[in-house]
MARDREN-19740 format. One line per field, with one value per atom (N, C-alpha, C, CB): residue in one letter; x, y, z; residue number from 1; chain. Coordinates in steps of 0.2 Angstrom, whole numbers, plus 2048, in hexadecimal, padded with zeros to 3 digits. Glycine has a CB too. Example, Ala and Ser with C-alpha at 12.3 -4.5 7.8 and 13.67 -1.06 7.14 Angstrom:
BEGIN
kese [A,A,A,A,S,S,S,S]
east [842,83E,842,839,840,844,840,846]
north [7E4,7EA,7F0,7EA,7F5,7FB,800,7FD]
up [827,827,827,82D,823,824,827,81D]
kemar [1,1,1,1,2,2,2,2]
dolo [A,A,A,A,A,A,A,A]
***
This chain:
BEGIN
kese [X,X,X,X,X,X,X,X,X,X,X,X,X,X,X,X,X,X,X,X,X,X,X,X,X,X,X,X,X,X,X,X,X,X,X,X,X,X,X,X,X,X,X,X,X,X,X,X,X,X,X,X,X,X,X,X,X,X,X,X,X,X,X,X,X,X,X,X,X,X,X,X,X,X,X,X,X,X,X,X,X,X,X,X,X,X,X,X,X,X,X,X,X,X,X,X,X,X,X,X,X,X,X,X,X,X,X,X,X,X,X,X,X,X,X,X,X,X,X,X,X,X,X,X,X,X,X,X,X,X,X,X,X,X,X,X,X,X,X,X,X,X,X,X,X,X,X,X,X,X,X,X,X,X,X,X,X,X,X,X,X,X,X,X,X,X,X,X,X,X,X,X,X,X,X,X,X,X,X,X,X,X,X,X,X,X,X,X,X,X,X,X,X,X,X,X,X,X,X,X,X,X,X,X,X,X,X,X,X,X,X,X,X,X,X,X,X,X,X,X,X,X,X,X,X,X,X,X,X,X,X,X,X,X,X,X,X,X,X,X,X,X,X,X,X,X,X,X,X,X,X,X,X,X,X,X,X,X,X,X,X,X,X,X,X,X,X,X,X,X,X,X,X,X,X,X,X,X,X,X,X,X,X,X,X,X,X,X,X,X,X,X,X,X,X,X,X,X,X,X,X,X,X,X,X,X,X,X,X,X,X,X,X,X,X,X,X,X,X,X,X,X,X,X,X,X,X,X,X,X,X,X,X,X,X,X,X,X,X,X,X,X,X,X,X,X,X,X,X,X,X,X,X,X,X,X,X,X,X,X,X,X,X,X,X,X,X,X,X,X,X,X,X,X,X,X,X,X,X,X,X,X,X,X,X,X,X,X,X,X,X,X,X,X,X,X,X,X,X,X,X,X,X,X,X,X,X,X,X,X,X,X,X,X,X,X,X,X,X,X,X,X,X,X,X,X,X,X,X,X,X,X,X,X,X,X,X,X,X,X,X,X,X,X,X,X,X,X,X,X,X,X,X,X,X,X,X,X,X,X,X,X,X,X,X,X,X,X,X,X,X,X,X,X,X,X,X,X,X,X,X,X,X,X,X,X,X,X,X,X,X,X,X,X,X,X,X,X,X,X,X,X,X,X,X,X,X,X,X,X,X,X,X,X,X,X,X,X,X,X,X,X,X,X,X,X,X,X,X,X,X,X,X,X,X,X,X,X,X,X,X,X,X,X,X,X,X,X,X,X,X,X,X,X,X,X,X,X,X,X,X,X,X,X,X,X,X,X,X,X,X,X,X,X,X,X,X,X,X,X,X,X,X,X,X,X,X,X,X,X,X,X,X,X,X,X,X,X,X,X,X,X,X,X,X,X,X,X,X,X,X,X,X,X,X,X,X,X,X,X,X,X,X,X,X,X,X,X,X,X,X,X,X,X,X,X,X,X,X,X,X,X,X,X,X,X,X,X,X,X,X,X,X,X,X,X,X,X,X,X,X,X,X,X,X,X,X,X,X,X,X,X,X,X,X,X,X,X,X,X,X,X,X,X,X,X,X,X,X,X,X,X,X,X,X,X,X,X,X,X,X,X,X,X,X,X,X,X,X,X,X,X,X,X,X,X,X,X,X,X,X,X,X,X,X,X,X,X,X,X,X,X,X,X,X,X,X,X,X,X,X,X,X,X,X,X,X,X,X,X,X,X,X,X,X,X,X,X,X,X,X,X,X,X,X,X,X,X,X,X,X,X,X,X,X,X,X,X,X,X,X,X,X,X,X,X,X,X,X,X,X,X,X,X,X,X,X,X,X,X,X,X,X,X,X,X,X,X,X,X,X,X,X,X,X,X,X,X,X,X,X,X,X,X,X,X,X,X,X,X,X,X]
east [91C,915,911,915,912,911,90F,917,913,911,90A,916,90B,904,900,903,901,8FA,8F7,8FC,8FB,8F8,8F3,8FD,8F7,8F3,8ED,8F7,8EE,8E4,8E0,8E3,8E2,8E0,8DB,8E4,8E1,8E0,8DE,8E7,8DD,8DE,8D7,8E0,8D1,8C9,8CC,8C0,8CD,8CE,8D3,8D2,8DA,8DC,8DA,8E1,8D8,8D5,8CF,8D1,8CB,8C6,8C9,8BF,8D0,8D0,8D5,8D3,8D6,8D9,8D5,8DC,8CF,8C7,8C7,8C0,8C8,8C5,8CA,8C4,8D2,8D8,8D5,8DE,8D2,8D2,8CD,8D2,8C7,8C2,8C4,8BD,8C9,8CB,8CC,8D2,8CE,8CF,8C9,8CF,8C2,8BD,8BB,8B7,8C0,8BD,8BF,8BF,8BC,8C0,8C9,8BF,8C9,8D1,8D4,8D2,8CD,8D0,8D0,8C9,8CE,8CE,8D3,8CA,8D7,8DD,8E2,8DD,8E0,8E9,8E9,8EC,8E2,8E4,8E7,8E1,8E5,8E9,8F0,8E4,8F3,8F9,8FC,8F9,8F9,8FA,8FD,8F5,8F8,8FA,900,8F5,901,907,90D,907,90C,911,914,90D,90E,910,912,90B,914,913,91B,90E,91E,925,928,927,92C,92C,925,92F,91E,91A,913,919,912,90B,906,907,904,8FF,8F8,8FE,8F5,8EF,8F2,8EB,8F7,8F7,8F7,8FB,8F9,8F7,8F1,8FB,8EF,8E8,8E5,8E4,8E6,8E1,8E3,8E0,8E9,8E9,8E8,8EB,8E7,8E4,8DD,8E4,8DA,8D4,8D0,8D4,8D7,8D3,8D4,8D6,8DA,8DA,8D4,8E2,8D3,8CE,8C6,8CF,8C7,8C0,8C0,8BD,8C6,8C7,8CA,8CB,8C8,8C8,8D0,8C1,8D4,8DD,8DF,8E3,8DE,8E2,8E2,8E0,8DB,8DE,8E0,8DA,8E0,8E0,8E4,8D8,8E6,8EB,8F2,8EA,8F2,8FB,8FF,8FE,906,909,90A,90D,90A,90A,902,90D,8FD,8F6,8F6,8F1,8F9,8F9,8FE,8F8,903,909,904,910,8FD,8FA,8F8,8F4,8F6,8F1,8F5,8EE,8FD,900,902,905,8FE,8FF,901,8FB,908,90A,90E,903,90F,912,917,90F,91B,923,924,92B,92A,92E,927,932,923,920,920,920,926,928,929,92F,92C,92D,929,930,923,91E,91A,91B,917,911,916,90C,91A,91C,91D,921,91E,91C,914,91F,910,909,909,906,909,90A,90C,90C,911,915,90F,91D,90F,90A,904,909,900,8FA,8FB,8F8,8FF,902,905,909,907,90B,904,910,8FF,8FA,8F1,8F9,8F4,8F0,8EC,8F4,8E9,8E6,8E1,8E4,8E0,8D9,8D8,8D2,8DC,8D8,8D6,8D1,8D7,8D5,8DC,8CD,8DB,8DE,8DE,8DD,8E3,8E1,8E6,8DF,8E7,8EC,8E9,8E9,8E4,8E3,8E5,8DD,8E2,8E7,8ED,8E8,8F0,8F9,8FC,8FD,8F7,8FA,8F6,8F9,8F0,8EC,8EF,8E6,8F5,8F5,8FD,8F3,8FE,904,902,908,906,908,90C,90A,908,90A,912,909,917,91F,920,922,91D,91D,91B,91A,912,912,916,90D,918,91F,923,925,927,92B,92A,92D,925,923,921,91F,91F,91C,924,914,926,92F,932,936,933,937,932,937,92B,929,926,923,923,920,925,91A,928,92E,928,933,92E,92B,928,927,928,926,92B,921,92E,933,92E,938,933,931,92C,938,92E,928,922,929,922,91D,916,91F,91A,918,916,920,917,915,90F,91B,911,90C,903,910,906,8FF,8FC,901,901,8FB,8FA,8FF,8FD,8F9,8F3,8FD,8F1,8ED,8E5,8EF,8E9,8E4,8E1,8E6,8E4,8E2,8E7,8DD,8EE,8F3,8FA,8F6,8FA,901,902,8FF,8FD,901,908,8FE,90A,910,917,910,915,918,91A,914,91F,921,91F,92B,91E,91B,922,910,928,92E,92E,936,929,929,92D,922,92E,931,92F,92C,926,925,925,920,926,925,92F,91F,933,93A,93B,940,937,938,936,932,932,92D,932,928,936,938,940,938,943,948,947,949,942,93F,93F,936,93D,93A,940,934,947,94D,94C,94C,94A,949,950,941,94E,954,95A,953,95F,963,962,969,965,962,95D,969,95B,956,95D,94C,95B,95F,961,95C,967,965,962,969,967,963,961,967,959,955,956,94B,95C,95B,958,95F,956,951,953,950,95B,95F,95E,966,95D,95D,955,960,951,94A,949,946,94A,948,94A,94A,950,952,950,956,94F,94A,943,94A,940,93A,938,938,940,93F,940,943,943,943,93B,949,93A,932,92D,92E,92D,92B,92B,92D,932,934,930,93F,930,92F,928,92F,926,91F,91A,91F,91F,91A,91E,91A,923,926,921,92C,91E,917,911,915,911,90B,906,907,909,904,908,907,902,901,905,8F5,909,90D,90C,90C,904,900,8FC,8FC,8FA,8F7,8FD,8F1,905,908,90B,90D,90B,90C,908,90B,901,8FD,8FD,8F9,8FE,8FF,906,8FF,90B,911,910,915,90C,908,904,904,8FF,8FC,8FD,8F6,902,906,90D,90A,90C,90F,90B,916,906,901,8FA,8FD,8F9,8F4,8EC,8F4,8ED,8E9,8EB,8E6,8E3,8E7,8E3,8E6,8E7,8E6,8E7,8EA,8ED,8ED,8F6,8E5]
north [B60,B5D,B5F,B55,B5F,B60,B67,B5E,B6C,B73,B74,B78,B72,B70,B6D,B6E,B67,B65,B68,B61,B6E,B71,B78,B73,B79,B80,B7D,B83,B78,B76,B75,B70,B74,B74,B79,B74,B7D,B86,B8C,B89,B89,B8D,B91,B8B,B8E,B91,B96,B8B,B95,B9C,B9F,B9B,B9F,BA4,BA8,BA2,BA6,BA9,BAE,BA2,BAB,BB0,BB4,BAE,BB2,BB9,BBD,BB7,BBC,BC2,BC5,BBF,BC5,BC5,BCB,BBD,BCB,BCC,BD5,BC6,BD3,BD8,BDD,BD6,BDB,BDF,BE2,BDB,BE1,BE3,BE9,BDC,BEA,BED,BF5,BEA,BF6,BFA,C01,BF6,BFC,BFF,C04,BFB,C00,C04,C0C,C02,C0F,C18,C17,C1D,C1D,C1E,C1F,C25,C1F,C1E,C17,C20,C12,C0D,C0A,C0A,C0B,C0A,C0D,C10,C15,C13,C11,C17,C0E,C09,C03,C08,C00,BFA,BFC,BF5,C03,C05,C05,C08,C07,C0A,C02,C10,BFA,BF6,BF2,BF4,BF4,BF0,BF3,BF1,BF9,BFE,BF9,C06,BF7,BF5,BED,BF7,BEB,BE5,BE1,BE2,BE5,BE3,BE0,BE6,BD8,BD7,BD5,BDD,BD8,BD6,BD0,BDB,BD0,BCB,BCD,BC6,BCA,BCE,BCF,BCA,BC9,BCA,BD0,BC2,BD2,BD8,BDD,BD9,BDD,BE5,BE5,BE9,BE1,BE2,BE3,BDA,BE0,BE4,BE9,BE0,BEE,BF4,BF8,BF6,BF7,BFB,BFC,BF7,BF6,BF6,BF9,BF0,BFA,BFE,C03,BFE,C09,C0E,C10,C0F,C0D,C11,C10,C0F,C0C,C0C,C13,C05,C13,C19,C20,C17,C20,C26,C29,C2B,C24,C28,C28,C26,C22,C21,C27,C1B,C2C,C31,C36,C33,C36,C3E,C3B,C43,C35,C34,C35,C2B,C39,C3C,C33,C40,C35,C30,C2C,C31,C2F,C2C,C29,C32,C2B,C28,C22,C2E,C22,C1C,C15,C1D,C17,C12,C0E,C16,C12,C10,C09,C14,C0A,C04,BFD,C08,BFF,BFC,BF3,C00,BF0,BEA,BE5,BE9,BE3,BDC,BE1,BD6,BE6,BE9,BEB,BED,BE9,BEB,BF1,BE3,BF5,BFB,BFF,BFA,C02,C07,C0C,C08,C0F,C16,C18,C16,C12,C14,C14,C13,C10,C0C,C12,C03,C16,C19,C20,C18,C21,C26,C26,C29,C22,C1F,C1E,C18,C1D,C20,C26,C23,C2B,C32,C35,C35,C34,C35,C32,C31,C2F,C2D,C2F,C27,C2F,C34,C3B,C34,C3E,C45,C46,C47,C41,C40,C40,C39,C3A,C39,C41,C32,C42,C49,C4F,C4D,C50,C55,C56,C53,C5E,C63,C5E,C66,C5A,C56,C51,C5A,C4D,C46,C43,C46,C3E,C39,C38,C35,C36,C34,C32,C3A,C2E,C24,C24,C1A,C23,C20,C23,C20,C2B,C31,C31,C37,C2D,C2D,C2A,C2C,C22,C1C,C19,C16,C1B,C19,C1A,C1D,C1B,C1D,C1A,C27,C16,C11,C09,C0F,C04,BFE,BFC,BFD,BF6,BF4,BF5,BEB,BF5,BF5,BFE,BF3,C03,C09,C0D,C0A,C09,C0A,C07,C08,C00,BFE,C06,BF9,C06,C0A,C11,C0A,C15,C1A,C1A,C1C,C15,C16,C13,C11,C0E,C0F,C16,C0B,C18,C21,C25,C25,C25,C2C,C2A,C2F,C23,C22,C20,C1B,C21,C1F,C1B,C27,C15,C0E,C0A,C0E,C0A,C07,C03,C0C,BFD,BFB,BF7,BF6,BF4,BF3,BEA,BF3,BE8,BE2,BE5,BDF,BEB,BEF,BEF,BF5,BF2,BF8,BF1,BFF,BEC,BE6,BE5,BE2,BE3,BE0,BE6,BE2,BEB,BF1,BF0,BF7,BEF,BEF,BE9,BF4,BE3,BDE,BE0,BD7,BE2,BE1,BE4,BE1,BEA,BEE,BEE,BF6,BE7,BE6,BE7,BEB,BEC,BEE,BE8,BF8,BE4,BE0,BDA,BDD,BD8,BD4,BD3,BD4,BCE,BCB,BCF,BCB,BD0,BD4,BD0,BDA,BCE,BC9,BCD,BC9,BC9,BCC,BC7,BC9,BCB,BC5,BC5,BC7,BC6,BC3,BBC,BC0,BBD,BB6,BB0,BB5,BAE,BAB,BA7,BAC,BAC,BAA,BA9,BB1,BAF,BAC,BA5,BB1,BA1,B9C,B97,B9C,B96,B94,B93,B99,B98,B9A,B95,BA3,B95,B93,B8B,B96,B88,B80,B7E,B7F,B81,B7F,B81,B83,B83,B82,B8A,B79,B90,B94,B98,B9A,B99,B9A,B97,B9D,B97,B95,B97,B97,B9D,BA0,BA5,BA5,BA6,BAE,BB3,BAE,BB7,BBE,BC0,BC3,BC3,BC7,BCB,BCA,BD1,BD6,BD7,BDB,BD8,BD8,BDF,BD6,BDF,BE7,BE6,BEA,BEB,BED,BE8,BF7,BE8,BE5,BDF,BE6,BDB,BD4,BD3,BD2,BD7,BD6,BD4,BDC,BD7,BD7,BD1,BDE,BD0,BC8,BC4,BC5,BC6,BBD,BBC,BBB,BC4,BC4,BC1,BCE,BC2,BBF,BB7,BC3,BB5,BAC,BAB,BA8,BAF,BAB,BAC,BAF,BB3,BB2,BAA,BB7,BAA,BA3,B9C,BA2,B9C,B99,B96,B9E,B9C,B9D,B99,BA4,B9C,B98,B92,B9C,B90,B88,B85,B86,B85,B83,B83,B89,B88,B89,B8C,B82,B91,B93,B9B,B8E,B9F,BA5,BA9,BA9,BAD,BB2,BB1,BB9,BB7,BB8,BB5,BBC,BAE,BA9,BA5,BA5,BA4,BA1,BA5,B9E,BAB,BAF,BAD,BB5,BAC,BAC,BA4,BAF,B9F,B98,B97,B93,B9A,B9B,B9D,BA0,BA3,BA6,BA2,BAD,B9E,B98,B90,B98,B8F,B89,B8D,B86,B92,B93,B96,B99,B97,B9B,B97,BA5,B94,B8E,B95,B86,B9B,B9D,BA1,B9E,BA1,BA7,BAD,BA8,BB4,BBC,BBF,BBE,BC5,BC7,BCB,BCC]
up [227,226,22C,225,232,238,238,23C,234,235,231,231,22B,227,227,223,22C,230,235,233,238,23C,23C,23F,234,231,22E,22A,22B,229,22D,224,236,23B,23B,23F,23D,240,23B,243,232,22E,22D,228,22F,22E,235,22F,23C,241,23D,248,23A,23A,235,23B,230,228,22C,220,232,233,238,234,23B,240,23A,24A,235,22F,22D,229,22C,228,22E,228,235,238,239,23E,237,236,233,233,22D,226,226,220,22B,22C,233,22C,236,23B,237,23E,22F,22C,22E,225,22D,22C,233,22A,23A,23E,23F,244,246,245,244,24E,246,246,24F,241,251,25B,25A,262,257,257,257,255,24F,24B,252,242,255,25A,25D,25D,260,265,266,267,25F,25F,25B,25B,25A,25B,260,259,267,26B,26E,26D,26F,271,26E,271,267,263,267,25B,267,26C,273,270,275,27B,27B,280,275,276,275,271,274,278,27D,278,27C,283,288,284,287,289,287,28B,28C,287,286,289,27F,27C,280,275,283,287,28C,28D,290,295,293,298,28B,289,286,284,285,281,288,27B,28D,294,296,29B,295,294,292,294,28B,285,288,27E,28B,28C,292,28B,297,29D,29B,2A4,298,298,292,298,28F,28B,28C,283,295,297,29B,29D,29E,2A2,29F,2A8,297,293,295,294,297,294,28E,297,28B,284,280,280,280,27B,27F,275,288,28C,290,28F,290,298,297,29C,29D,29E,29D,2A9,29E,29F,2A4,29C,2AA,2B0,2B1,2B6,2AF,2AE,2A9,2AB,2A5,2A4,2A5,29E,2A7,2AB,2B0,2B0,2B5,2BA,2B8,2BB,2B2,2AD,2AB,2A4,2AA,2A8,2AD,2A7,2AE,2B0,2AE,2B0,2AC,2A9,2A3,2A7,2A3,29B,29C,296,29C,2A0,29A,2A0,29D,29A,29A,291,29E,29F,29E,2A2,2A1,2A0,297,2A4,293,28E,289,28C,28B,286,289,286,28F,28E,28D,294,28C,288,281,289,27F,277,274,276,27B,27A,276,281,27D,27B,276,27E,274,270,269,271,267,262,261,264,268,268,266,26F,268,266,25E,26C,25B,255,250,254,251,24E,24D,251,252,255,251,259,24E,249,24D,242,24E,252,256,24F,25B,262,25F,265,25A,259,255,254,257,253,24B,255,246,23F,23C,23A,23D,23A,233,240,231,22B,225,229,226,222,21F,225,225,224,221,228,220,21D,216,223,217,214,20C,216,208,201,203,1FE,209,207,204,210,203,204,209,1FF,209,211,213,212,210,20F,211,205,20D,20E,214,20B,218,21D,224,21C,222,227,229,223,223,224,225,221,223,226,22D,222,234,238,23D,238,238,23D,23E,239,238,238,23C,22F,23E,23F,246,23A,246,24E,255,24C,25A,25D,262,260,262,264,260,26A,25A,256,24F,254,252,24D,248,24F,244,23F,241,238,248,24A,24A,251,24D,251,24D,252,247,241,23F,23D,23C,23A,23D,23C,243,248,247,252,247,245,240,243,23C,233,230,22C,234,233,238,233,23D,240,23F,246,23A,238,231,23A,22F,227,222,226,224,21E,220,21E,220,224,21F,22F,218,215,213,210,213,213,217,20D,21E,222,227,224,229,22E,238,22B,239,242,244,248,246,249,250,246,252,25A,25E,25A,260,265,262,26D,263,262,25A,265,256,24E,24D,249,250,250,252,254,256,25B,254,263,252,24C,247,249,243,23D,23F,23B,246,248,249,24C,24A,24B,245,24F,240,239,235,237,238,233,22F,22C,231,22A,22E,228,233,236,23A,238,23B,240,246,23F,248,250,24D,255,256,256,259,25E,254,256,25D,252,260,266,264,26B,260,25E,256,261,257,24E,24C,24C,248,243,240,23E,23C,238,231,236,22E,229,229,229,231,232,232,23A,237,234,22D,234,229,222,21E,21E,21F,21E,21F,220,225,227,226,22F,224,223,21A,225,217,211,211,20D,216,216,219,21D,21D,21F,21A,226,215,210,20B,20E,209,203,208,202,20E,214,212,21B,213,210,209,210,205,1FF,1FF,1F7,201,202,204,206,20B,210,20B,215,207,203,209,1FF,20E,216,214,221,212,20E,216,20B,216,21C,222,21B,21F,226,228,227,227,22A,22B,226,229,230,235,22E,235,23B,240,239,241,243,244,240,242,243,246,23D,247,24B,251,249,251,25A,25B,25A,258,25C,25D,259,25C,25C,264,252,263,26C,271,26E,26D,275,277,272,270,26F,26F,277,26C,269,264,26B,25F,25B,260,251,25E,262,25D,269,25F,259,25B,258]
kemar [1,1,1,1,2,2,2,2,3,3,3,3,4,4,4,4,5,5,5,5,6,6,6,6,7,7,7,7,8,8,8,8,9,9,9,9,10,10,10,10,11,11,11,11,12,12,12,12,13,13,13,13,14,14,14,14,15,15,15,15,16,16,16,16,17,17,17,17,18,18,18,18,19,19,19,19,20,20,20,20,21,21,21,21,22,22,22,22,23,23,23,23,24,24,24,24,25,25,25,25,26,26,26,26,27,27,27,27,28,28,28,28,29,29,29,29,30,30,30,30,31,31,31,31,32,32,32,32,33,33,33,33,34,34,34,34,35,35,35,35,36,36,36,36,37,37,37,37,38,38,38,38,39,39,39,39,40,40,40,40,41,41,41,41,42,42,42,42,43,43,43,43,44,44,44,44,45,45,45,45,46,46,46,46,47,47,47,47,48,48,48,48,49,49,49,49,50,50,50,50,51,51,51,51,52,52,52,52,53,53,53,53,54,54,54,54,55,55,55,55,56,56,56,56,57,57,57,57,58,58,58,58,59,59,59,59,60,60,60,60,61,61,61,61,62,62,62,62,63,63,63,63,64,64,64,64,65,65,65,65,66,66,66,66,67,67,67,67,68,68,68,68,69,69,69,69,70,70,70,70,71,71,71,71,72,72,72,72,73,73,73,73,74,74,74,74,75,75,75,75,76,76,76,76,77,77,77,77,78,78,78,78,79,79,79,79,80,80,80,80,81,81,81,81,82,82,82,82,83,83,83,83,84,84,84,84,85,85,85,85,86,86,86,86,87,87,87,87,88,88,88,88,89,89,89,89,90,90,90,90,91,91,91,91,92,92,92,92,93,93,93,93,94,94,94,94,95,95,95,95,96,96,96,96,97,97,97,97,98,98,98,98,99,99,99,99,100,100,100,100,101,101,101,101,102,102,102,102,103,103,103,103,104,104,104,104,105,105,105,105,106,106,106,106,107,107,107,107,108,108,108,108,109,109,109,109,110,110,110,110,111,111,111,111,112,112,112,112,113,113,113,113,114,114,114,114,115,115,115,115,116,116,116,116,117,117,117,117,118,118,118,118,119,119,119,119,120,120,120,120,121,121,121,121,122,122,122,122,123,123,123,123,124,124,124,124,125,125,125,125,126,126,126,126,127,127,127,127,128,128,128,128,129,129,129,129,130,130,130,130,131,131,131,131,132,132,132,132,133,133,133,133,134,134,134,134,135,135,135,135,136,136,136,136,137,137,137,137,138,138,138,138,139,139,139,139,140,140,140,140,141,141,141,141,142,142,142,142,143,143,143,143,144,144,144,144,145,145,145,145,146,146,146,146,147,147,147,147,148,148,148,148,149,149,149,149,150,150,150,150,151,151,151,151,152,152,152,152,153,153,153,153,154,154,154,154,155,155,155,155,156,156,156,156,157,157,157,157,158,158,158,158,159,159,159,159,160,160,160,160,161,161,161,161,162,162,162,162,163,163,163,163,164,164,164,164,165,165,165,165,166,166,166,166,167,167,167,167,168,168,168,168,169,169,169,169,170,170,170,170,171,171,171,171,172,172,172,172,173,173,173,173,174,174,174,174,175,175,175,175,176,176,176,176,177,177,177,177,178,178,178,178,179,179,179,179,180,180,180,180,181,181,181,181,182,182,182,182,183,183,183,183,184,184,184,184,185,185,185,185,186,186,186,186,187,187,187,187,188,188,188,188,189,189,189,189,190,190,190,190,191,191,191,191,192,192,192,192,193,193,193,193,194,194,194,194,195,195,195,195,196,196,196,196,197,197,197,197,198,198,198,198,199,199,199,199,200,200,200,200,201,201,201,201,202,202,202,202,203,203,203,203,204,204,204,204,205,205,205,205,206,206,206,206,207,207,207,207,208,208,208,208]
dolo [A,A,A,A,A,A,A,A,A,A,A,A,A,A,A,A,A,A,A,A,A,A,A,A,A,A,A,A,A,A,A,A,A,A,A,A,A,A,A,A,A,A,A,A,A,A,A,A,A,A,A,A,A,A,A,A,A,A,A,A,A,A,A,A,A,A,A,A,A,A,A,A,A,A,A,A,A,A,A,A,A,A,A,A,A,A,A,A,A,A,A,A,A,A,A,A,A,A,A,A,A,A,A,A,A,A,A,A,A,A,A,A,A,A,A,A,A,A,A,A,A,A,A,A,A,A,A,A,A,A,A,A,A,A,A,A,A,A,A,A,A,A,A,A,A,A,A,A,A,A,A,A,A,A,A,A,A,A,A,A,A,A,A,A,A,A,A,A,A,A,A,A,A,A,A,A,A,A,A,A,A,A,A,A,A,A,A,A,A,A,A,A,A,A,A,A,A,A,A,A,A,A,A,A,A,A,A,A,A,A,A,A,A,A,A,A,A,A,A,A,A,A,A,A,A,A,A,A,A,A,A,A,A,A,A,A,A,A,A,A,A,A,A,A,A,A,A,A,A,A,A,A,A,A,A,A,A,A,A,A,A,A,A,A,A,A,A,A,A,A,A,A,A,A,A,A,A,A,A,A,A,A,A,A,A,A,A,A,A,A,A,A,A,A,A,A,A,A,A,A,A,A,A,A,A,A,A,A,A,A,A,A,A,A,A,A,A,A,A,A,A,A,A,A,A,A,A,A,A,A,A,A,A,A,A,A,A,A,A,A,A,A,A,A,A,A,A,A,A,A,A,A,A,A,A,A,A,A,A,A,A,A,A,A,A,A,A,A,A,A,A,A,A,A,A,A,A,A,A,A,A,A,A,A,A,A,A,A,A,A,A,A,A,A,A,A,A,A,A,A,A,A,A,A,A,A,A,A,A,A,A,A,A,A,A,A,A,A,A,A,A,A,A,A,A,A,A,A,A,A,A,A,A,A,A,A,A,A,A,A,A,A,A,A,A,A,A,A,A,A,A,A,A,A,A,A,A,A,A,A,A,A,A,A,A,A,A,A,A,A,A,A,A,A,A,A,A,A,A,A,A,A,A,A,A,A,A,A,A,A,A,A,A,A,A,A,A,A,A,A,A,A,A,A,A,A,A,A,A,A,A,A,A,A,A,A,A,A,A,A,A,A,A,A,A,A,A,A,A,A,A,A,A,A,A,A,A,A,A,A,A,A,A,A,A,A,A,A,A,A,A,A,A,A,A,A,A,A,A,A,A,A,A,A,A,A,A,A,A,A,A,A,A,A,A,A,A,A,A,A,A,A,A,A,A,A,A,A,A,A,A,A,A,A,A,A,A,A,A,A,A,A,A,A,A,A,A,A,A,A,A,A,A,A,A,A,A,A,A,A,A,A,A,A,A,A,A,A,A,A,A,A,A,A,A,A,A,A,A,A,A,A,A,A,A,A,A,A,A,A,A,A,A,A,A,A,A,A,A,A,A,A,A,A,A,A,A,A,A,A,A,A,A,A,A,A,A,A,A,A,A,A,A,A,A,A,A,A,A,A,A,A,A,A,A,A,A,A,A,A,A,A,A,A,A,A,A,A,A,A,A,A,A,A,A,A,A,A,A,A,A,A,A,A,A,A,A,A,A,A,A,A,A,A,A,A,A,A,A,A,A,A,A,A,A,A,A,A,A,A,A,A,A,A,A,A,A,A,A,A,A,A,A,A,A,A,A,A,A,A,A,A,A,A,A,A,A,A,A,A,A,A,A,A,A,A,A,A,A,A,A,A,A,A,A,A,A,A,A,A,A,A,A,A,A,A,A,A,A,A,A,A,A,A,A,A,A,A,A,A,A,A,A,A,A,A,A,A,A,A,A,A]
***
C-alpha cells in the first residue's frame, strides 16, 4: 500500500517526465547519441555526473570530434574512464555515415525487445541495462526493465526478489525483468512509471 501511495503522489511528474522521453524521439540524431553516449557512462556512476559530462564536452564540441584522452579530461565523478570514453569512440565511429551520426536509421523498424538486442550485440559497453536505460529515454523502452542498483534495491524490499545479483547476466536480467513485469500489473503501476518511482523513492527525484 505504501508503494501505491507513493505513486499517486509522484504519478502526474512521472507520466510527464515520460511525455517528455517520447517526445525525445523527435529530436536530431546528435541528440539521440548523446544521450547514448551518457547511458554509456552510467555504470557504477551517478547519473547527475554524467549528465554534466555529456554536458561539458558538447559545449566544448568533443562529443562528436574529441579523441579519447580529450574526453577522460571532462570525466569528473565517472569512474572507469579509460573504458567508457573508449566506448565513446567506439560508438561514435560505429554510428558514423559521411561524418555524421544516424541512430534512428538503425532502430527505427525495431520493437523495443529487438532494439535491446541489437544495440547489446553491436554497440560495446552497452548491456542490456544500458541499452534499456537508452530507449526508454528516447521514447522506445516500454516495458523494458532499467535494473539499476536502485530499482534491484526496490524489487528486493518489495519481496520480487530475494537477493540482488553479484553478477546480472543477460539469462538473469530477463528473469527478473519478467517478475518486475507480473510485479507490475499486481501494483496496477504500468513498468515504466515504476522504474521511475523506484529511482525516486532513493534519490528523491525523478531524472532520468
Amino acid at each position: 500500500m505504501n508503494l501505491v501511495e507513493s505513486y499517486n503522489k509522484r504519478k502526474k511528474k512521472i507520466r510527464g517526465r515520460l511525455e517528455e522521453f517520447r517526445d525525445f524521439w523527435n529530436k536530431s540524431d546528435e541528440d539521440l547519441f548523446a544521450e547514448l553516449c551518457f547511458c554509456l557512462c552510467t555504470p557504477q556512476s551517478k547519473a547527475r555526473n554524467c549528465d554534466a559530462f555529456i554536458r561539458r564536452v558538447k559545449e566544448n564540441r568533443l562529443l562528436f570530434g574529441g579523441t579519447e584522452k580529450e574526453l577522460r579530461r571532462y570525466m569528473l565523478g565517472v569512474r572507469f574512464c579509460d573504458n567508457k570514453s573508449r566506448y565513446i569512440v567506439g560508438a561514435r565511429d560505429f554510428f558514423s555515415e559521411n561524418g555524421k551520426v544516424k541512430i534512428k536509421e538503425r532502430i527505427k523498424n525495431y520493437d523495443p525487445k529487438e532494439a535491446r538486442d541489437w544495440l547489446v550485440k553491436n554497440v560495446k559497453g552497452l548491456g542490456f541495462k544500458e541499452s534499456s536505460h537508452f530507449l526508454r529515454n528516447i521514447g522506445m523502452g516500454k516495458d523494458l526493465a532499467i535494473l539499476d542498483r536502485h530499482v534491484l534495491k526496490n524489487l528486493r524490499k518489495h519481496g520480487v526478489i530475494k537477493d540482488i545479483p553479484v553478477c546480472l547476466t543477460g539469462k538473469r536480467y530477463l528473469e527478473i525483468e519478467e517478475k518486475m513485469k507480473k510485479f507490475s500489473r499486481h501494483t496496477g503501476i504500468p513498468m515504466e512509471e515504476l522504474d521511475l518511482l523506484f529511482w525516486s523513492e532513493e534519490t528523491g527525484e525523478i531524472f532520468k
